[in-house]
Structure formats: structure tokens, C-alpha cells
C-alpha positions in Angstrom: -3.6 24.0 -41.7 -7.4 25.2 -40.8 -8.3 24.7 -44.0 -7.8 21.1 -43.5 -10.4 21.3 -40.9 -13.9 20.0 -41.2 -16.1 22.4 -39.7 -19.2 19.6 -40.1 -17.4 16.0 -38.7 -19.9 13.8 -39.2 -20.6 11.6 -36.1 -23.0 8.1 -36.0 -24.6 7.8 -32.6 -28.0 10.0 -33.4 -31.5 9.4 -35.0 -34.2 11.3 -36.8 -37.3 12.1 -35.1 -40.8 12.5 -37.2 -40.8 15.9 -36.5 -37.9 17.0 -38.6 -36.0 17.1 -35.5 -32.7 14.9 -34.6 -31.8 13.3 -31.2 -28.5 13.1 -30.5 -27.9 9.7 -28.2 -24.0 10.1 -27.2 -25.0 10.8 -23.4 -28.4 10.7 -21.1 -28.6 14.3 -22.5 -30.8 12.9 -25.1 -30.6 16.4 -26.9 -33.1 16.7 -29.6 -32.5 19.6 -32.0 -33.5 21.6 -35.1 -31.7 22.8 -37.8 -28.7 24.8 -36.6 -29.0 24.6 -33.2 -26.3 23.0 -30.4 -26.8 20.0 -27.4 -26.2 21.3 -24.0 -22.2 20.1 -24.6 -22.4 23.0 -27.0 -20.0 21.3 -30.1 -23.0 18.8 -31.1 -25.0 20.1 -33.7 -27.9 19.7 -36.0 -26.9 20.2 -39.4 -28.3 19.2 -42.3 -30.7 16.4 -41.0 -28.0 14.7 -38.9 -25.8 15.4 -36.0 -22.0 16.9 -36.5 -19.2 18.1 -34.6 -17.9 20.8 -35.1 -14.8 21.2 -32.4 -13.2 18.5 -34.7 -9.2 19.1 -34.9 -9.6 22.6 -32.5 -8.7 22.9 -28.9 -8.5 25.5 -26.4 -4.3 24.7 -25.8 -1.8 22.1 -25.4 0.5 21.1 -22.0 2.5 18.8 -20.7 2.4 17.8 -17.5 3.1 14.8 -14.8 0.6 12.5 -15.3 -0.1 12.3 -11.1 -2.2 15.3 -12.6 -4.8 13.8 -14.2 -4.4 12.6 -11.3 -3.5 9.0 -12.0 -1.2 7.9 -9.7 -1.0 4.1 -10.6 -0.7 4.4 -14.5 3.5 5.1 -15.5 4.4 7.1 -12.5 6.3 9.9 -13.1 5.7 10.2 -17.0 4.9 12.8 -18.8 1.5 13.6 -20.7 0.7 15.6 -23.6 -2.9 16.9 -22.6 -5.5 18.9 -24.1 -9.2 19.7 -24.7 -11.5 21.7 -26.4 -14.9 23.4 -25.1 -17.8 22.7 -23.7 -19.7 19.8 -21.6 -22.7 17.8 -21.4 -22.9 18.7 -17.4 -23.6 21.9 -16.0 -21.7 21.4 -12.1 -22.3 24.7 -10.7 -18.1 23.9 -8.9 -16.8 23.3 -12.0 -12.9 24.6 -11.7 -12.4 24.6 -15.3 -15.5 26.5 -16.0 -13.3 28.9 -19.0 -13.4 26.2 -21.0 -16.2 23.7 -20.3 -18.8 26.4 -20.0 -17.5 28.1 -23.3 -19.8 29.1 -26.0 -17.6 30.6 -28.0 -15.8 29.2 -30.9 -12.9 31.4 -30.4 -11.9 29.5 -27.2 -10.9 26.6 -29.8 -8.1 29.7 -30.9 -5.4 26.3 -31.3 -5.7 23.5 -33.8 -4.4 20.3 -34.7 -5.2 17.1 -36.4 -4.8 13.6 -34.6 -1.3 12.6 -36.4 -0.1 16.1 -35.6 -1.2 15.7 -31.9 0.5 12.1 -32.0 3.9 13.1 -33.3 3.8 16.1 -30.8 3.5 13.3 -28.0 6.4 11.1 -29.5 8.8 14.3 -29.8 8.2 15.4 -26.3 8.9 11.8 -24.9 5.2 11.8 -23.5 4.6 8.3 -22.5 0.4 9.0 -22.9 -1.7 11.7 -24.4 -4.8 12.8 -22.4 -8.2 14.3 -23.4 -8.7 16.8 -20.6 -9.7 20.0 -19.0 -13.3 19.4 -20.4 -14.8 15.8 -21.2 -14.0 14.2 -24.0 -17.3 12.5 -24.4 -18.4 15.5 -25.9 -15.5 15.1 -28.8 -15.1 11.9 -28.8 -14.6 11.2 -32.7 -11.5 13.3 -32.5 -10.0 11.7 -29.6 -10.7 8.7 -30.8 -8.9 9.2 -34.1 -6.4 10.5 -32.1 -5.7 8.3 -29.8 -5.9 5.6 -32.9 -2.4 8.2 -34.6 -1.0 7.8 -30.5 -1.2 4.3 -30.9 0.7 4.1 -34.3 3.4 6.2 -32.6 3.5 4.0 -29.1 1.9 6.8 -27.3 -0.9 5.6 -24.6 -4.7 7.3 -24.8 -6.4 8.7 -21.9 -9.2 9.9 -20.7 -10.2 12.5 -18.0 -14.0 12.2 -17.8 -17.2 12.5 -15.6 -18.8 9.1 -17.3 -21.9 10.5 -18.1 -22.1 8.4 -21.9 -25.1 6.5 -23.3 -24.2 2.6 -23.3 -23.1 1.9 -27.0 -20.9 5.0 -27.3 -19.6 4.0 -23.9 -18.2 1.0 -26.1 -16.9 2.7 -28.6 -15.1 5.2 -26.9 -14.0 3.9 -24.1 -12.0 0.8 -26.7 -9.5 3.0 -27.8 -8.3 4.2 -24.2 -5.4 2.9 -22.5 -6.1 4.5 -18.9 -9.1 7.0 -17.5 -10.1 9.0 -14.2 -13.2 9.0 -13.7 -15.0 12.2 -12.3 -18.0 10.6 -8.9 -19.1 14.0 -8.5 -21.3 13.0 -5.8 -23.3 9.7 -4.2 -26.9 11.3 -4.6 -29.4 11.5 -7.2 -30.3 14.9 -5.8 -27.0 16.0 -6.6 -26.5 15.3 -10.0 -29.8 16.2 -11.0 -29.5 19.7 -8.5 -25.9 20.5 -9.1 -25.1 18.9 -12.4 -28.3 18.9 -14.0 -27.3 15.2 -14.5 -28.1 11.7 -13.0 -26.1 9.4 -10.8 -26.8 6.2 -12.5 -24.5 6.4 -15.7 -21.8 7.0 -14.3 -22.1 4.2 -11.9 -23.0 2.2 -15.2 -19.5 3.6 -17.1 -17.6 2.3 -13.5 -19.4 -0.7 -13.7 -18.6 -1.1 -17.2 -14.6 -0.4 -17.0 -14.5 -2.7 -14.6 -16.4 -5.9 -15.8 -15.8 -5.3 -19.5 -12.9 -3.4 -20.3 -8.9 -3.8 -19.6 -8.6 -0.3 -19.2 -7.0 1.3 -15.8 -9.1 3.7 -14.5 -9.1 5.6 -11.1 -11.7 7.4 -9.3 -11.9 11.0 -8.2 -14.8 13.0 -5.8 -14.3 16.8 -5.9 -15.4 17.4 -2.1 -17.6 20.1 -1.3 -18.8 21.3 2.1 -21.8 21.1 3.4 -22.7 19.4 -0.2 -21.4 15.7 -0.7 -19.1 15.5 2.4 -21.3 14.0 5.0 -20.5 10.7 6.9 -23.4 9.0 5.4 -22.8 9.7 1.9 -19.0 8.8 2.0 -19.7 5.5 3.7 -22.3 4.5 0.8 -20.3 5.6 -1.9 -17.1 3.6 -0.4 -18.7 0.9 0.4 -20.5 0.5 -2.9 -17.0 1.0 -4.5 -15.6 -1.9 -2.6 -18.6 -4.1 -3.2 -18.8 -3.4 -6.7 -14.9 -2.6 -8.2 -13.0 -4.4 -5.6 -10.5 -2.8 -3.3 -7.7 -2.3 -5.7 -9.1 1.0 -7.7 -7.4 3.7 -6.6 -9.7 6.7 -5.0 -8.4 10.4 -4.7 -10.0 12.7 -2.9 -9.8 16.2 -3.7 -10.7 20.0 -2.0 -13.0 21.6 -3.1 -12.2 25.6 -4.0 -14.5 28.1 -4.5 -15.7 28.8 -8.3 -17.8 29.5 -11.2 -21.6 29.7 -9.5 -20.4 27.9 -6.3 -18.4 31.0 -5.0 -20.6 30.5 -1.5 -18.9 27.6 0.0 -15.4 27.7 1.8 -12.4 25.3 0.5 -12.6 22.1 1.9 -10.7 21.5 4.7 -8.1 19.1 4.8 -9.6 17.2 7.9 -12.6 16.9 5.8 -10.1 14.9 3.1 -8.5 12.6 5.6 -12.0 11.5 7.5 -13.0 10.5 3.8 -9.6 8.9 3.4 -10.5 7.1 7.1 -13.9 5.9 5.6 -12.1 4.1 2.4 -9.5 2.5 4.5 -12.5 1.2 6.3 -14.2 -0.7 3.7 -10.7 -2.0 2.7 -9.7 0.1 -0.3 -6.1 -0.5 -0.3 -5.2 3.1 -2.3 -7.2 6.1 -1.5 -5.5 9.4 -2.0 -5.9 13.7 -1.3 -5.4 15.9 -4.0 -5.6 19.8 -4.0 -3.9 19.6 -0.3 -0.2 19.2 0.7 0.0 16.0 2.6 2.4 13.9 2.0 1.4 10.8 3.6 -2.0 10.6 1.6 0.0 11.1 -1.3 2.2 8.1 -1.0 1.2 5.0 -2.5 1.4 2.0 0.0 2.1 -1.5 -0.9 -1.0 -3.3 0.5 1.0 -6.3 1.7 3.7 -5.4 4.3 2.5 -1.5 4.2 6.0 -0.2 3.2 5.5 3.4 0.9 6.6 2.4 -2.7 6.2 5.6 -4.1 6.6 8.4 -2.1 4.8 12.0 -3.7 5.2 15.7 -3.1 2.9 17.9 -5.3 3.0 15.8 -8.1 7.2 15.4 -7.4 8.3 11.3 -6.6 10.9 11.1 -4.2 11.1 8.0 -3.5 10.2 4.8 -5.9 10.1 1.3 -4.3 8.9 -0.7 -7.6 10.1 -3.2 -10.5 9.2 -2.7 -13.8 6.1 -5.4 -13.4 4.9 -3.1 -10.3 5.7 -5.3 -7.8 6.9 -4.0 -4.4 11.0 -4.1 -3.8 9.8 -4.7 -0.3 7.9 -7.8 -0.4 7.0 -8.6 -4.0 3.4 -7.9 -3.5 2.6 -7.0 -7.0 0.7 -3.7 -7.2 -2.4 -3.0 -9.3 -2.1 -0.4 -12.3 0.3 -0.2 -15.3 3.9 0.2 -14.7 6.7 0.6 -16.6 10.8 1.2 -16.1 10.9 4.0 -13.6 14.2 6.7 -14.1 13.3 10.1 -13.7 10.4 11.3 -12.6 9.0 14.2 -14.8 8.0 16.4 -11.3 5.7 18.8 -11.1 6.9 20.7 -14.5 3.7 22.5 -16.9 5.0 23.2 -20.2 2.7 24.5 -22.7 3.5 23.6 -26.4 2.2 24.4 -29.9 1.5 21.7 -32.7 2.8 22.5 -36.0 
């Protein structure tokens, strides 16, 4: 099958500058290259007089898990998704807790491959309901999984995306058409942290929330890794919340997650889970009706809550459902408030199961 690999996939969103080197414009990167060298995301590359990727149809594994994972808690509860990535990133977070993969440089990381169709019919014969491009961001890659998630389709198999946001505006278009569903990765509410921390900037990604919300109909949710000491403070919780109120309405769902120590940030403690529920406290202040704690066990801020009459429609316990109060349409068994997100017939829940696969 490797030999049906293109080491070279050509890709569109670059331009030539007048001195013999290329720019690649997929993300505020801006990386401009000479011959044979790699953008900070380390599987762009100039080659030739243009840029190419060359992680096309290779990936650093393949797993199934819940999709309350991702996490997505509003998007076909309890299903199953088929997720994978490759290496690399276009950020440089200092926290990042999939560091193996996003900081790799090596080719050899991408030790499993498989084409989009192959990816696909893996997804339909393991009953996944979506397929996700994970572990590192798929803005990176995104000409594989966007033919890929253009083979899910054919099969009935969702697209998803777990990414930080951080895309230039016409590849945001591009990309972002062919998914179904994404989290989206607020790393912080300061400048200074993206450009300290993730050698990035703030505003794109505000642009890419913007953007899903005003422009697209796909379901995204929002997570903020939460480090102490670093982006937990009062202040910068009750900007960030109320500019997600103001700006994508109460309805998007908002996880909060802890924060353990890794990669170049092995200083700082985990988070507590106080820390969690005073951010959760903040949210509920500006109104947001689904704010969630990941990385802790807590039951209550892992239930979702029908806004209207406050009953628990679906009740979580590590990624497990225990109790599911919902229609098909999403609307609440309670009251008939209809909740906001993309349901489907609920069964049985997929639980808290990993199971790593191989495509053949």
C-alpha cells in the first residue's frame, strides 16, 4: 500500500516570493521557505518551487473511542469515533499533552498509513458514527482530511475536527466546509499568551469562532486547557466568558479542562478542581447554558442540563452515560425544551472503551 503514497501532495494555499523563496499562507505562520526546507508545523514543505505535504495518507495510529472524548458532548452522544492524526503543529504550547506527536520531527512517527477510502470504510465497519482528525491539528494536514472526510461522507460517516483554530481566512473556508462537527482548542484570553506560550496570536482563533458561528452550520464546542497561575485568573475568565456570550450566544457548549504537568511546562502543579468549578461559576454567570469539566471526576459538571426546567438529560461518568433524558430531535423528555447540538436515536452508549485498530 505505501507505494500508493505521494510523498509530494501538492497543496494550493502558497505563493512565490521574488527571492526564489515560497510562502506558505495556510495559517498566520506565514512560513516562507527555500528549497527543501519544512514550516514550523513540520509536514509543509518547499519542494520544487511550491509548497507540498508530505504526511499525506500517514498517521501516527488509529482508535476508537467515545466521542465525549474529543470532548463533544452535544454532537451524537454516546457514539463512537474512529480518530487519528499525524505529526506535527503550527503552535509550539509549551503544555501541550500530546507533545509525542505534535512536536515530532520525525517521519517515523507516521509508522501507520492509510488512504481516505481506506480510513472511511474502517469507520463504516466499526459502526463509527464520525471520524475525527485528532491528537495533533489537522490544519496542518488538511488536504488529507479533507479528502477524507469527502470518502466518510460517501459512506455516511460524519467529519470532525479537533483543532486550535489558528488558519489563515480562505483555508479556514475550505477546510472547515467539509466538517460536520469541531472542538475548538481557546488556549488562553491574552495576547501575551499566545505569543509567550504558543508562539502564536489570539486573534485567529477568535476569527475561526467567529467564523463557525456566523458562516458555517457546523457544531462546534469550545475547550480552555487551564493552567495555574497562567490563564486561570478571575479577570481573564470573566472576559473570555463574557466575550463568548456576547459574541456566540449562550448555547455553545464550554468544557473546561485541568491542566497536568508536561512537555516544557513540568513547573506548574495540576489544576485543581476548585479552580475548574469557579470557571464553571463564571460561565453560568454570563448565562452560558452548557459549561462542562474535563480531566476531573465530577459528575455534576459532566451532566448536561436542559436549560429550560434544569432537569439532567444526560447524565456522564468518565466519558460513560448513565442516564439519557432526550428524543431523537434533542429535545428534553422533561419539558420539550429542544437542546442545541446534533442528536440522533440514542441505544447504547459506546462508554469509556479505547480500541486501537489497524487499516488494511
Amino acid at each position: 500500500m505505501t507505494d500508493t503514497l505521494i510523498e509530494h501532495f501538492p497543496t494550493k494555499f502558497w505563493h512565490q516570493m521574488d527571492d526564489g523563496r515560497v510562502c506558505c499562507d495556510v495559517c498566520p505562520q506565514h512560513c516562507t521557505l527555500r528549497e527543501g526546507k519544512r514550516g514550523s508545523c513540520f509536514v509543509r514543505m518547499h519542494h520544487k518551487g511550491e509548497i507540498v505535504l508530505t504526511s499525506y495518507g500517514r498517521s501516527s495510529g488509529f482508535c476508537i473511542d467515545p466521542i465525549e472524548k474529543k470532548p463533544l458532548n452535544h454532537f451524537y452522544p454516546g457514539s463512537s469515533v474512529l480518530s487519528f492524526g499525524t505529526a506535527g503543529c503550527n503552535l509550539s504550547c509549551q503544555f501541550c499533552q500530546n507533545w509525542d506527536m505534535s512536536k515530532s520531527r520525525q517521519l517515523d512517527t507516521l509508522c501507520a498509513t492509510a488512504l481516505p477510502e481506506q480510513l472511511a470504510n474502517t469507520a463504516k465497519q466499526q459502526h463509527c458514527k464520525s471520524l475525527a482528525f485528532t491528537y495533533n491539528d489537522p490544519v496542518i494536514f488538511m488536504e488529507y482530511a479533507i479528502d477524507t472526510a469527502i470518502a466518510a461522507k460517501e459512506q455516511g460517516i460524519k467529519s470532525v475536527a479537533v483543532s486550535a483554530g489558528y488558519i489563515c481566512d480562505e483555508p479556514r473556508v475550505e477546510f472547515f466546509k467539509h466538517m460536520d462537527a469541531a472542538n475548538i482548542d481557546l488556549k488562553a484570553f491574552t495576547e501575551s499568551f499566545y505569543h509567550k506560550v504558543c508562539h502564536g496570536h489570539l486573534q485567529p482563533v477568535l476569527d475561526t469562532l467567529i467564523y463557525l458561528k456566523n458562516e458555517t452550520n457546523v457544531w462546534f464546542e469550545i475547550t480552555t486547557l487551564l493552567i495555574p497561575d497562567e490563564n486561570d485568573s478571575d479577570a481573564e475568565l470573566n472576559n473570555m466568558c463574557q466575550w463568548v456570550a456576547e459574541n456566540l450566544g449562550l448555547n455553545v457548549p464550554l468544557h473546561f479542562s485541568a491542566f497536568h504537568p508536561d512537555f516544557k511546562m513540568l513547573d506548574k502543579g495540576n489544576t485543581p478542581i476548585t479552580t475548574l468549578l469557579k470557571a464553571r461559576s463564571i460561565a453560568k454567570n454570563y448565562g452560558l447554558n452548557f459549561v462542562y469539566c474535563g480531566n476531573v471526576f465530577d459528575v455534576d459538571s459532566d451532566t448536561t442540563y436542559c436549560p429550560n426546567c434544569q432537569h439532567p438529560v444526560i447524565k456522564r461518568n468518565w466519558y460513560e452515560i448513565s442516564q439519557y433524558h432526550l428524543t431523537s430531535s434533542g429535545n428534553c423528555q422533561h419539558c420539550g425544551k429542544k437542546i442545541n447540538g446534533m442528536f440522533g436515536e440514542y441505544k447504547n452508549g459506546f462508554g469509556r472503551q479505547r480500541i486501537p485498530v489497524s487499516i488494511t
